[in-house]
ZALOBA-611125 format. One line per 5 residues: their letters; for each residue x, y, z of C-alpha. Coordinates in Angstrom, 3 decimals. Example, Ala and Ser with C-alpha at 12.3 -4.5 7.8 and 13.67 -1.06 7.14 Angstrom:
ZALOBA-611125
AS> 12.300 -4.500 7.800  13.670 -1.060 7.140
//
This chain:
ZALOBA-611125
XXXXX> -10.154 10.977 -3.522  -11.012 8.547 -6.278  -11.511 5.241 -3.934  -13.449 7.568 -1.724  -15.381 7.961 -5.055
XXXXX> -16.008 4.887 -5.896  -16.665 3.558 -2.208  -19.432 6.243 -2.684  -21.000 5.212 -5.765  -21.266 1.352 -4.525
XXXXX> -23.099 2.253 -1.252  -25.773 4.162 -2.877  -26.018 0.893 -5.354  -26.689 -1.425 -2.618  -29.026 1.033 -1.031
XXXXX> -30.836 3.913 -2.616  -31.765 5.697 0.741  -27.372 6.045 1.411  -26.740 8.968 2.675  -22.714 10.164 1.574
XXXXX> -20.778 12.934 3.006  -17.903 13.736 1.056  -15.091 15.918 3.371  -12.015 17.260 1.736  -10.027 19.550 2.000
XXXXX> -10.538 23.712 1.889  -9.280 24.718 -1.369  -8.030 21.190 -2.447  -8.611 19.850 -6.111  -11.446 17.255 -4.314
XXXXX> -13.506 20.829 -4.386  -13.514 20.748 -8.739  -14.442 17.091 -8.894  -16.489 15.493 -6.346  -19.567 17.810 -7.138
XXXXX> -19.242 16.164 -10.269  -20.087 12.782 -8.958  -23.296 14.515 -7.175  -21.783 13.865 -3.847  -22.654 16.673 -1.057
XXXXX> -19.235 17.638 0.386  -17.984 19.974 2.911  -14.608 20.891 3.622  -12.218 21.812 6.454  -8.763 23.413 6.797
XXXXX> -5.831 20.711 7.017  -1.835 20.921 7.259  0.704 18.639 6.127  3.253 17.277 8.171  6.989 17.457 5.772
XXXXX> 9.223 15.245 7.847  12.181 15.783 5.215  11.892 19.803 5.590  10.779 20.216 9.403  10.507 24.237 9.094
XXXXX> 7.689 23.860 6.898  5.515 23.103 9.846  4.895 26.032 11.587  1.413 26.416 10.788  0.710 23.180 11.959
XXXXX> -0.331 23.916 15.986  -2.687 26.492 14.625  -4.315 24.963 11.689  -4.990 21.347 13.652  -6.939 22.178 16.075
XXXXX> -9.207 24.386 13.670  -9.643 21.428 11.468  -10.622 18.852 14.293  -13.072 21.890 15.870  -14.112 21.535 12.472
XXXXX> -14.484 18.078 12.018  -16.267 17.775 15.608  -19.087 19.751 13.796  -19.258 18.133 11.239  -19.669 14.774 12.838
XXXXX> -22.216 16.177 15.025  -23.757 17.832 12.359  -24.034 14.569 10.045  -24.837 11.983 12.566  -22.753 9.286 10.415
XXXXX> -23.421 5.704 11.297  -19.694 4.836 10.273  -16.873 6.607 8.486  -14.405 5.661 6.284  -11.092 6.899 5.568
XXXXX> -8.816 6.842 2.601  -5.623 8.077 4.144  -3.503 11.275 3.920  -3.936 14.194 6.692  -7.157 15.355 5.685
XXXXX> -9.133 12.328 6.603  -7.014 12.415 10.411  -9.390 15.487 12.159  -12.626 13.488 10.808  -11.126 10.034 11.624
XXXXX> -10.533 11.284 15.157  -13.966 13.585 15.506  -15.695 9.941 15.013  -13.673 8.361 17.630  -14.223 10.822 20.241
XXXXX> -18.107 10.248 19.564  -17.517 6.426 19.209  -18.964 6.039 15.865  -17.196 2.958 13.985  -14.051 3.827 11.589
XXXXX> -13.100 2.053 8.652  -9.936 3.078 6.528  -8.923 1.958 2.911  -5.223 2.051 2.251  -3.914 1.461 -1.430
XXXXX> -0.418 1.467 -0.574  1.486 -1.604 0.094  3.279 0.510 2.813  1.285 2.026 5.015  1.186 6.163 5.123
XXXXX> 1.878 7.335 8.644  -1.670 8.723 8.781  -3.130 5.408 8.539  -0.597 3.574 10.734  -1.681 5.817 13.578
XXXXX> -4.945 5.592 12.943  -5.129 2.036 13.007  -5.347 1.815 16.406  -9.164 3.417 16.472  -10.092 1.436 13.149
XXXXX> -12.389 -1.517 13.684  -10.800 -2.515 10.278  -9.001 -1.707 7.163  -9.249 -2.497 3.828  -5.770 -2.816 2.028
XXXXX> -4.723 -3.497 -1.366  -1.335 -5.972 -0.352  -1.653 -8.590 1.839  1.984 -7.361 3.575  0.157 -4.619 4.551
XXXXX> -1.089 -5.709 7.371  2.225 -6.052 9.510  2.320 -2.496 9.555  -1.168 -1.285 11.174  -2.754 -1.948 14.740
XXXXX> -5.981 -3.060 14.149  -7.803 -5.969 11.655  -7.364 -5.460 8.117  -8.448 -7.542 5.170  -7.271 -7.762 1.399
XXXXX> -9.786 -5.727 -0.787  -8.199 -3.866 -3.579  -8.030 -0.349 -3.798  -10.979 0.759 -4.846  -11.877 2.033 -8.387
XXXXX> -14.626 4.173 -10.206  -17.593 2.484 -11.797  -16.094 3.050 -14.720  -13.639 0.865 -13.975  -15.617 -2.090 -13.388
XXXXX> -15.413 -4.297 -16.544  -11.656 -5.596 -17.657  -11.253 -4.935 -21.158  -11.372 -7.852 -23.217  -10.547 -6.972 -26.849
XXXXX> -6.649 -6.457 -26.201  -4.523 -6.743 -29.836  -1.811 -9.424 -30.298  0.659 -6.899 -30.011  0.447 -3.067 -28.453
XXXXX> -0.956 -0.204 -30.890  -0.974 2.316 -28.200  0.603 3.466 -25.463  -1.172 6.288 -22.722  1.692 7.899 -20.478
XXXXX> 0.102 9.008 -17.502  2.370 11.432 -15.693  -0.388 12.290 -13.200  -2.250 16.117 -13.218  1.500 17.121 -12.448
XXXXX> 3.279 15.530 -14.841  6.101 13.575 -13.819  9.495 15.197 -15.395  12.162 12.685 -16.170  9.023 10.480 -17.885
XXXXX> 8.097 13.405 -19.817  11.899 13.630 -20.963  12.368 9.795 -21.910  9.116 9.840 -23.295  10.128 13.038 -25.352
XXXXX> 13.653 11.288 -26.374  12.160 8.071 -27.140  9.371 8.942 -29.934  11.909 11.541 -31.424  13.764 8.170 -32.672
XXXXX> 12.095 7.423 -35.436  12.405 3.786 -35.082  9.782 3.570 -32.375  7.260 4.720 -34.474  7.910 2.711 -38.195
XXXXX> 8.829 -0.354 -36.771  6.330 -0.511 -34.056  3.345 1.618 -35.509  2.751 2.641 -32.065  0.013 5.904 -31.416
XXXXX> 1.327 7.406 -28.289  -0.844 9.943 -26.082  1.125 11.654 -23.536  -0.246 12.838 -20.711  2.156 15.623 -19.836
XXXXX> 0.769 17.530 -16.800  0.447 21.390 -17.147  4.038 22.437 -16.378  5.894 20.811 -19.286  3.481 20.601 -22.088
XXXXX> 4.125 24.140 -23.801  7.803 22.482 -23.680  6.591 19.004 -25.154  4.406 20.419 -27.619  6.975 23.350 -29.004
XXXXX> 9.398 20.046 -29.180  6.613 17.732 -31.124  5.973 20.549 -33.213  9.716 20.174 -34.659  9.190 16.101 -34.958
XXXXX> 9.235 14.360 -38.487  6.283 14.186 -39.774  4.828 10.789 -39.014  5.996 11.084 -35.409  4.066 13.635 -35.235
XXXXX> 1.188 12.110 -36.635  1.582 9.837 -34.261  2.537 11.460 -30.903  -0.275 13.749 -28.720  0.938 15.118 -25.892
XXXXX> -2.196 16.503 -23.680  -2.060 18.224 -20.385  -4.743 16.590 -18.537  -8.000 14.395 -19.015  -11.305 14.743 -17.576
XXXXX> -11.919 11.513 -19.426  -9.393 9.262 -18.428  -10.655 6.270 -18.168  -11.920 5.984 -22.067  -7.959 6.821 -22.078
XXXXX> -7.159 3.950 -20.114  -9.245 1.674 -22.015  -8.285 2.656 -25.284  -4.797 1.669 -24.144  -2.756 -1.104 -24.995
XXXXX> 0.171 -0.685 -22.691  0.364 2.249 -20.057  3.676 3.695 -18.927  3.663 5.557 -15.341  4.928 6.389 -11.773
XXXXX> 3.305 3.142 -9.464  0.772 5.517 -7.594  -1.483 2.525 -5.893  -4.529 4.823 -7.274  -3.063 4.485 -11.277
XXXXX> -2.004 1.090 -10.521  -5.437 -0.218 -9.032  -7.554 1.687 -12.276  -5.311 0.166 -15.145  -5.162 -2.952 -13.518
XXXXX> -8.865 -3.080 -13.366  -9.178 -2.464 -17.102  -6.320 -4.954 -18.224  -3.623 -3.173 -19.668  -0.199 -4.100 -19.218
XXXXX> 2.539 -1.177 -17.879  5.430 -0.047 -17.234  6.271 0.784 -13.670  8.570 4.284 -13.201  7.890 4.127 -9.535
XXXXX> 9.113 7.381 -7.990  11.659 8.020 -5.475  9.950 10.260 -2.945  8.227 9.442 -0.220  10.212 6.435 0.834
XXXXX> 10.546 4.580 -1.894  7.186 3.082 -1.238  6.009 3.054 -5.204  8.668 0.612 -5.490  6.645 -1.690 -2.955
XXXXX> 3.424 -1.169 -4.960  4.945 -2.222 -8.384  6.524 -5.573 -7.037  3.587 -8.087 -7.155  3.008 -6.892 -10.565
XXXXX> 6.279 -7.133 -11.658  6.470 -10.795 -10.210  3.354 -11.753 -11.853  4.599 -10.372 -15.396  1.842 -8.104 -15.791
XXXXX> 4.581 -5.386 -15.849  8.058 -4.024 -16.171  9.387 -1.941 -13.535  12.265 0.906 -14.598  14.323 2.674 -11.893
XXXXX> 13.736 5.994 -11.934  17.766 6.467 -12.414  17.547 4.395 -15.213  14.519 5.806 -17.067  15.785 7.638 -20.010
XXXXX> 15.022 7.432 -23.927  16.904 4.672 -24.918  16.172 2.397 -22.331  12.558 3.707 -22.519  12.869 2.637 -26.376
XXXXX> 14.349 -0.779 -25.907  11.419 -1.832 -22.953  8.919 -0.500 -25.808  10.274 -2.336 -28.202  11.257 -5.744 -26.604
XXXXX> 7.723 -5.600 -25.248  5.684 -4.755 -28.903  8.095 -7.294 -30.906  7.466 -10.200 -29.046  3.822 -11.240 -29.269
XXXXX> 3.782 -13.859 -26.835  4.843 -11.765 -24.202  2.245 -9.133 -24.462  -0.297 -11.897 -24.365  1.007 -13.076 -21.124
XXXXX> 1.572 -9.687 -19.438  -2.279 -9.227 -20.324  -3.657 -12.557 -19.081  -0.998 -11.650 -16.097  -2.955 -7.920 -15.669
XXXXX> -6.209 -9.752 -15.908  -5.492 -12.075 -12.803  -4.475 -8.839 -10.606  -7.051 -6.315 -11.543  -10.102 -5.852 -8.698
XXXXX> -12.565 -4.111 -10.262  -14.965 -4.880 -7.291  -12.755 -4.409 -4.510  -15.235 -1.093 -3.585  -18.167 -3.463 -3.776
XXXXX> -15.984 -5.142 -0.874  -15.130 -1.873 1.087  -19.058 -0.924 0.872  -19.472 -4.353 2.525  -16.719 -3.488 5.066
XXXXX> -18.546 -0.663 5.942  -22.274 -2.003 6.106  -20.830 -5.245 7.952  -19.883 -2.581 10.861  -22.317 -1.019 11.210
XX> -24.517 -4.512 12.165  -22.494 -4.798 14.928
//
């Protein structure tokens, strides 16, 4: 949703007369927020295929064709000189609706391993816009190194980074993500984080744990608790993100690709769904130094304490995992996919 976003938000920079269609999904969360970017969006029905639980899919030979009579429509409707896709099963019905009526397709994928979605659709892409260069073995048509991109408010790296970290944002995502929440929990309830470090931390704990994770803060010494705030979501996240010294999280390509672009160093819980493929997303940042990566077997509160505190303890190390940070981020990268898509269109 968010690269979508911000391809958005460049186009209508480099040309006032744009027009955008935003399409999403019926009843998704894109529904609450792109309004709020004054996009006009419509939506359609969409299924997900679960290859790990196969009896999940029953609905799906009713609900596709729906969604591509849908898309057809819309297409038809719209009259779109190109379209661009950001991956996941929503975007397939529209994706496919433009094919049929041979209107150019572009696709943006942040992973560094392809979804399935936008391995098939590869083959009816003129090109695609990834965020790895390794990408590219995986898909069937063109593709060229971009960034994933990220919301204007993401466009400037911050540049006023301490000599050591102050604070530290936890982004478990609008879900939360579990075992973080519980290392996170374990590792600020030793009171050595906080005096020796002087850390502020603000968790983001997603909606399902934080009457847990705020019952448990409540019964904190007191300057832990001064200096712990667990929230359950921000509509504001990116003042979060640049307010932030060093941010711990799963390595979602979208999270990676917006911290990045501000500057601030992380740690890398990449997840263990989906194939593993976080783990691909968090190595070229890990190789560059610009982060630490924890297993997600291994990501408990005292190992969570001793990355914290190797990390804020050694001065010269933070300095290089920020100048590190700074080489990676690419807070232009949808300037690039905007270009993608107007380059296609000339042809």
């Amino acid at each position: 949703m968010f690269p979508a976003i911000a391809v958005a938000q460049a186009l209508s920079r480099n040309a006032s007369d744009v027009q955008v269609l935003y399409v999403g999904r019926r009843g998704g969360i894109e529904e609450q927020v792109v309004p709020d970017y004054g996009l006009p969006m419509e939506t359609i029905v969409a299924a997900k295929l679960d290859m790990e639980q196969v009896w999940r899919n029953w609905s799906v030979p009713f609900v596709v064709p729906r969604a591509l009579a849908q898309a057809i429509r819309i297409v038809r409707r719209f009259l779109p000189d190109v379209v661009l896709g950001t991956g996941g099963y929503v975007s397939a019905p529209v994706i496919l609706a433009a094919a049929m009526r041979r209107v150019p397709v572009v696709l943006q994928e942040q992973n560094a391993l392809p979804g399935r979605t936008t391995r098939w659709l590869s083959r009816v892409a003129q090109v695609v816009a990834t965020a790895y260069p390794e990408t590219g073995r995986y898909l069937h048509s063109k593709s060229v190194v971009t960034g994933t991109p990220v919301r204007d408010a993401f466009w400037k790296p911050r540049t006023d980074f301490p000599a050591r970290p102050r604070r530290l944002l936890v982004l478990g995502g609008s879900q939360g993500a579990h075992r973080i929440n519980q290392a996170v929990l374990s590792a600020v309830g030793n009171l050595n984080l906080i005096t020796t470090t002087e850390l502020e931390v603000w968790h983001q704990t997603g909606e399902k744990d934080y009457a847990w994770i705020q019952s448990e803060r409540d019964a904190l010494e007191e300057p832990v608790r001064e200096r712990y705030h667990p929230f359950k979501f921000s509509n504001d996240l990116p003042d979060q993100i640049y307010q932030a010294d060093l941010v711990l999280s799963r390595a979602g390509a979208g999270t990676i690709s917006e911290v990045s672009a501000a500057g601030a160093p992380m740690l890398l819980v990449p997840g263990p769904f989906a194939g593993g493929h976080q783990r691909l997303n968090a190595q070229p940042f890990e190789r560059a130094g610009a982060a630490v990566v924890i297993p997600n077997d291994a990501c408990d509160g005292p190992h969570l304490l001793a990355e914290i505190s190797a990390i804020a303890h050694d001065e010269p190390r933070y300095s290089k995992m920020v100048d590190a940070m700074r080489s990676l981020g690419r807070p232009r990268a949808a300037a690039d996919v905007a270009g993608l898509l107007e380059a296609v269109t000339r042809h």
